[in-house]
N, C-alpha and C positions, 0 to 999 in steps of 0.2 A: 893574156886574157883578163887577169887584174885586172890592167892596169886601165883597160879599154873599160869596164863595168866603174870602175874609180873617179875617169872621165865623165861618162855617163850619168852616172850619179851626182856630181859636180853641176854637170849642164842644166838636168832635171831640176836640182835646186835650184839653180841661176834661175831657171823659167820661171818656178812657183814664187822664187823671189819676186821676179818682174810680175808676177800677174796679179800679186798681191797688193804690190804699191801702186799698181792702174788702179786696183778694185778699190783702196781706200781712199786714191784722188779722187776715182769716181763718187763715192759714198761723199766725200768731203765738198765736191761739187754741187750734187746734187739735193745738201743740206742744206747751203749757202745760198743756193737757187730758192730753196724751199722757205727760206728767212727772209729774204727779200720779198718773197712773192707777199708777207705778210704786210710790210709796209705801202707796197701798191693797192693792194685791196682795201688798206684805209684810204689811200689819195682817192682813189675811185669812192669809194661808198661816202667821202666826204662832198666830191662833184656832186653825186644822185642828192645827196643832205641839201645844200644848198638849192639843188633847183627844187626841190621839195617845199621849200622854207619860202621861195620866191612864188611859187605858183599859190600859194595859200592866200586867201584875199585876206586875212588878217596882219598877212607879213608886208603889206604895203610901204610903211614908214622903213623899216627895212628894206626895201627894195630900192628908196628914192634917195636914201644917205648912205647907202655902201660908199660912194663914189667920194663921201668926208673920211671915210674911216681910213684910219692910218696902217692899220692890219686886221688880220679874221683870222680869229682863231676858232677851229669847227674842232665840235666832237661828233660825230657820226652817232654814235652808240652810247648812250650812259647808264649806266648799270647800279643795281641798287642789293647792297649786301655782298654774298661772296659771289654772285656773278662776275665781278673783278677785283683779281689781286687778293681774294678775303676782306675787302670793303666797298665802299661805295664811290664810284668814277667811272673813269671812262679813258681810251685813246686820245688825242689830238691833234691836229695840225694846226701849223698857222703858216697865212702867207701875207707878206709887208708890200703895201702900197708906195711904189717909189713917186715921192712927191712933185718930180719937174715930167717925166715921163707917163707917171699912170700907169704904168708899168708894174702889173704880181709880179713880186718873186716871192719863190721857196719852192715846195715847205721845208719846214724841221715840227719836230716830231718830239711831242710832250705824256706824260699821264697827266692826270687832275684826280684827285682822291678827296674823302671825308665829304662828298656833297651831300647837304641835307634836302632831305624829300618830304614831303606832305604825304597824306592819302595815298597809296598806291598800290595797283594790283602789278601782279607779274613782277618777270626779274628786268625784263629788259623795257625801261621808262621810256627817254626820251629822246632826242636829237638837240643839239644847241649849239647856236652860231655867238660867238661875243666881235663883235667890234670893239676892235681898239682905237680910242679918240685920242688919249696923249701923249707927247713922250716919254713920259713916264712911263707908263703902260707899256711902250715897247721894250726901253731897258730894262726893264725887271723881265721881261721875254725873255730878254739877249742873255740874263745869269743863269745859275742853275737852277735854283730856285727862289716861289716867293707862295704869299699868302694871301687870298682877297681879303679885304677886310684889316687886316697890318701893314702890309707894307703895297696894296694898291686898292682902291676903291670900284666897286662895280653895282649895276642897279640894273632891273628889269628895264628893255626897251618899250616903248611905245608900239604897244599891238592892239589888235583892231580894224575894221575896213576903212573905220571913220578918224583911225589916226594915220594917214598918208600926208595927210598937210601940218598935222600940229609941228609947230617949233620947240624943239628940244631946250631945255630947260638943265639938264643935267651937267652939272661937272667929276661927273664918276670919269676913270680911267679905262672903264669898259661897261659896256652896255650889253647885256645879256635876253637874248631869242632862245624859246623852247617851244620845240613841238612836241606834242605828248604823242608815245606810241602805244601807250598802256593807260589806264584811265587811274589817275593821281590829280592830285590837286597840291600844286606851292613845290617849288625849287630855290632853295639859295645856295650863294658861294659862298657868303660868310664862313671863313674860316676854311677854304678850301685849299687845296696845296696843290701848286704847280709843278709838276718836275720838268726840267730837260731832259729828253731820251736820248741820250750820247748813242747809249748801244743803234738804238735803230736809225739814227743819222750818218752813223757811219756806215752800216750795212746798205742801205738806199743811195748812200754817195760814193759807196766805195774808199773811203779812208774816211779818219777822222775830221770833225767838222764842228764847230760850234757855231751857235744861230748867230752870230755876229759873222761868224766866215761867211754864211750862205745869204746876207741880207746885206750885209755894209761890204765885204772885201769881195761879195759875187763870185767868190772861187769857189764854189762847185754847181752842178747844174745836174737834172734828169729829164729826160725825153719823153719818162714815165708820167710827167707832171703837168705836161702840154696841155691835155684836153683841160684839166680845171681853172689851171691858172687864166686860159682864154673863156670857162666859159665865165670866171667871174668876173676879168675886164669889160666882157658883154653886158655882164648884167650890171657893172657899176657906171655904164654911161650916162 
């Protein structure tokens, strides 16, 4: 009779064992899920960004030189104060213009912090698209980090209804778009800091990835990225 109740007890454990390592793969699954889902909802609310920016009749000149830029790097959201991180930035993506094809790829997936604000009500400011004109501009993407203003140059684009036709003039390495979604006045990057988000490149790619792997070696790809990357081929024709 022991030895049956000995058994018994043995198996019971064996079970709680097995339902416990389900329950933590589950929990660790459904965490992972939960991480992910954060990086989608930037690709997405970065799409909504852009046609936002495009349908503005001041974003004209915008509209008619995406199809020059060499990459877009969008922040959907930029936040001022400890609305991010305990300073001021924002999420980002960027996706590279393949030069013989016209062909987006990406994204990979950045912060940008220290940005200075003018006037402003509310936490949540702006939306901002930067086109990248050089190559310059892209390799300082492709590292870990860098800084506007030291080690790349960037300037207010050409906005307006009545700058759809002016000729650009600039030789910045990015050209920077803001729509206000709270009423401020003045944004610069001066002195703004780029990082590469390793953590969430990997989490959206599923292994590790540096933005050189996902623009120049094309080894990795998401199905999650389709809708935008087409809708800003559309719009860079």
């Amino acid at each position: 009779m022991r030895a049956n109740k000995k058994v018994l007890n043995i198996k019971f454990l064996i079970v709680i064992a097995l339902i416990s390592t389900g329950l933590l793969a589950f929990a660790a699954s459904q965490a992972g899920a939960e991480e992910a889902l954060k990086q989608q909802l930037l690709v997405d609310a970065s799409r909504i960004s852009i046609e936002n920016c495009v349908a503005d009749p001041n974003m004209q000149w915008f509209l008619h030189h995406l199809q020059n830029a060499k990459g877009l790097l969008i922040v959907p959201r930029l936040y001022k104060g400890g609305f991010f991180l305990g300073g001021s930035g924002g999420r980002a993506i960027l996706l590279v213009r393949d030069d013989k094809t016209g062909e987006w790829i990406g994204p990979a997936f950045y912060t940008i912090g220290s940005v200075t604000f003018g006037l402003q009500i509310g936490g949540e400011l702006a939306e901002v698209a930067m086109m990248v004109m050089t190559q310059k501009g892209l390799e300082n993407l492709y590292s870990t980090t860098f800084k506007f203003g030291g080690d790349v140059s960037a300037a207010a684009g050409p906005y307006g209804a009545g700058a759809a036709g002016a000729v650009s003039s600039f030789n910045a390495d990015f050209l920077s778009f803001t729509r206000a979604k709270g009423a401020y006045v003045g944004l610069s990057l001066e002195g703004s800091v780029v990082n590469t988000n390793y953590e969430w490149n990997k989490t959206y790619y599923g292994k590790p990835v540096k933005p050189v792997d996902i623009f120049v070696g094309r080894s990795a790809s998401n199905p999650g990225s389709a809708e935008l990357r087409s809708a800003i081929a559309r719009l860079a024709k």
